[in-house]
N, C-alpha and C positions, 0 to 999 in steps of 0.2 A: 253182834247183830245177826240174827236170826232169821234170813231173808224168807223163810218157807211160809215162816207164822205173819213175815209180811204179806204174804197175798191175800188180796180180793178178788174174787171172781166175778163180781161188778168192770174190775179192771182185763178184765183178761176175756180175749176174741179169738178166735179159733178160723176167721173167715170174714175180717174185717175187707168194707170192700171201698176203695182207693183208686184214683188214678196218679195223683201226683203227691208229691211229698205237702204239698200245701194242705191238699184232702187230709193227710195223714196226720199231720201238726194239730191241725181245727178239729180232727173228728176226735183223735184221741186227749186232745185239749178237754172237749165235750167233756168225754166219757171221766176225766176225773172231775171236771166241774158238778157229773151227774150222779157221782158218788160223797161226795161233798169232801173231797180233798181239798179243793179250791173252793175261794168265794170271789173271785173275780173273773170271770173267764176272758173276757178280753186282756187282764194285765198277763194272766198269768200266759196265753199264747204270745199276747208280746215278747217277754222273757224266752220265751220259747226260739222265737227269730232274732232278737240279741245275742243268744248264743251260739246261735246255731251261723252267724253273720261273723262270730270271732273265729268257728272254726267247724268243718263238718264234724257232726256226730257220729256220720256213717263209719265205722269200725272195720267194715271188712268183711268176707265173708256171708253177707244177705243179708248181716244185720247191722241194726241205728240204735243208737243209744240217745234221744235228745234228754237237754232236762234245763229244767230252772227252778231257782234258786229265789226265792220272792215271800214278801209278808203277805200274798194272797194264795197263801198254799197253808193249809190249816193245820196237817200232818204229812209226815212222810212218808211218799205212796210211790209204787209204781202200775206200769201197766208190762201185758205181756200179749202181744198180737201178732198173729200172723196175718200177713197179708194174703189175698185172695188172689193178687195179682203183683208179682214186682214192680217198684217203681223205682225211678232212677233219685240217686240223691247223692252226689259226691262224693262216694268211697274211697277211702283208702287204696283197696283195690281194683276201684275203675267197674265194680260189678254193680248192679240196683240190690236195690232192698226185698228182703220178704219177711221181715220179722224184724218189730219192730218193739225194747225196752224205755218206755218215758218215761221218767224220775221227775218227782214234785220234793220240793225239801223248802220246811221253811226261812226263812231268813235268819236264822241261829248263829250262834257262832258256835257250835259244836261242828259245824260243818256235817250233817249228818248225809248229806246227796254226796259230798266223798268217800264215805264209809259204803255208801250201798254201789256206789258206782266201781269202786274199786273190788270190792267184792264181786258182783257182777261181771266185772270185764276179768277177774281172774276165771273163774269159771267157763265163761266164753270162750275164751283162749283153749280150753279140752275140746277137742272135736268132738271126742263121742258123745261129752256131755252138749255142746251145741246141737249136733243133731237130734241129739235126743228131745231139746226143749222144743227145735223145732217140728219131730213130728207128735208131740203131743195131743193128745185129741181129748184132753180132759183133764180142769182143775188138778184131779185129785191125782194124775199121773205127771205132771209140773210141780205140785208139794211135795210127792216122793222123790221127784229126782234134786228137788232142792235139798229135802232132808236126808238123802244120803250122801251129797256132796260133803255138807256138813261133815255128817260125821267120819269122814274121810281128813276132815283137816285139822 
């Protein structure tokens, strides 16, 4: 899986602006429904707070990882946002959010939202490569540092 050639830059916000994690569900719910990831935008945020209800997303270190898993997700997508302002959303380690990765993945049994999430959160776990995605200021410098993670591994 070739997470680089997965971006959208439809998906991806640089100065997404949020007050609470509810904003943050719904808005970035929006933004795949408005890329046509999804065709349901209410199932598919539902999915969103089903999961997010079995167990925080919040990972640790500013960033969230939600996702779901549903036959109203067309292809699998994510998004990649920074927040304009942190918001609190039950971390791991007790910090709010500023960056924020939502995973769409159909209802497959290939499981493909394990493949990108696992990949994803191995990545995150680098510091330098975290901070790096987090101070990105352009698509095409979030593909490079995707594609040279790659080719590192």
């Amino acid at each position: 899986m070739n997470i680089a050639e997965m971006i959208d830059e439809k998906l991806v916000s640089f100065d997404f602006d949020a007050r609470t994690k509810d904003d943050v569900l719904k808005g970035l719910g929006k933004m795949m429904y408005d890329a046509g990831k999804v065709n349901d935008l209410n199932r598919y945020i539902e999915g969103l707070y089903e999961r997010e209800a079995e167990f925080s997303t919040g990972v640790g270190n500013g960033v969230a990882i939600p996702h779901c898993k549903s036959d109203c997700v067309r292809e699998a997508a994510f998004t990649l946002v920074k927040l304009k302002n942190p918001v609190e959303w039950e971390t791991l380690d007790g910090r709010p959010v500023d960056y924020v990765i939502m995973l769409a993945a159909p209802n497959t049994s290939d499981n493909v939202h394990l493949k990108m999430l696992s990949k994803l959160a191995a990545n995150l776990m680098d510091d330098d490569f975290r901070e790096s995605l987090k101070s990105a200021g352009t698509v095409k410098e979030i593909e490079d540092l995707f594609s040279s993670k790659k080719e590192e591994e």
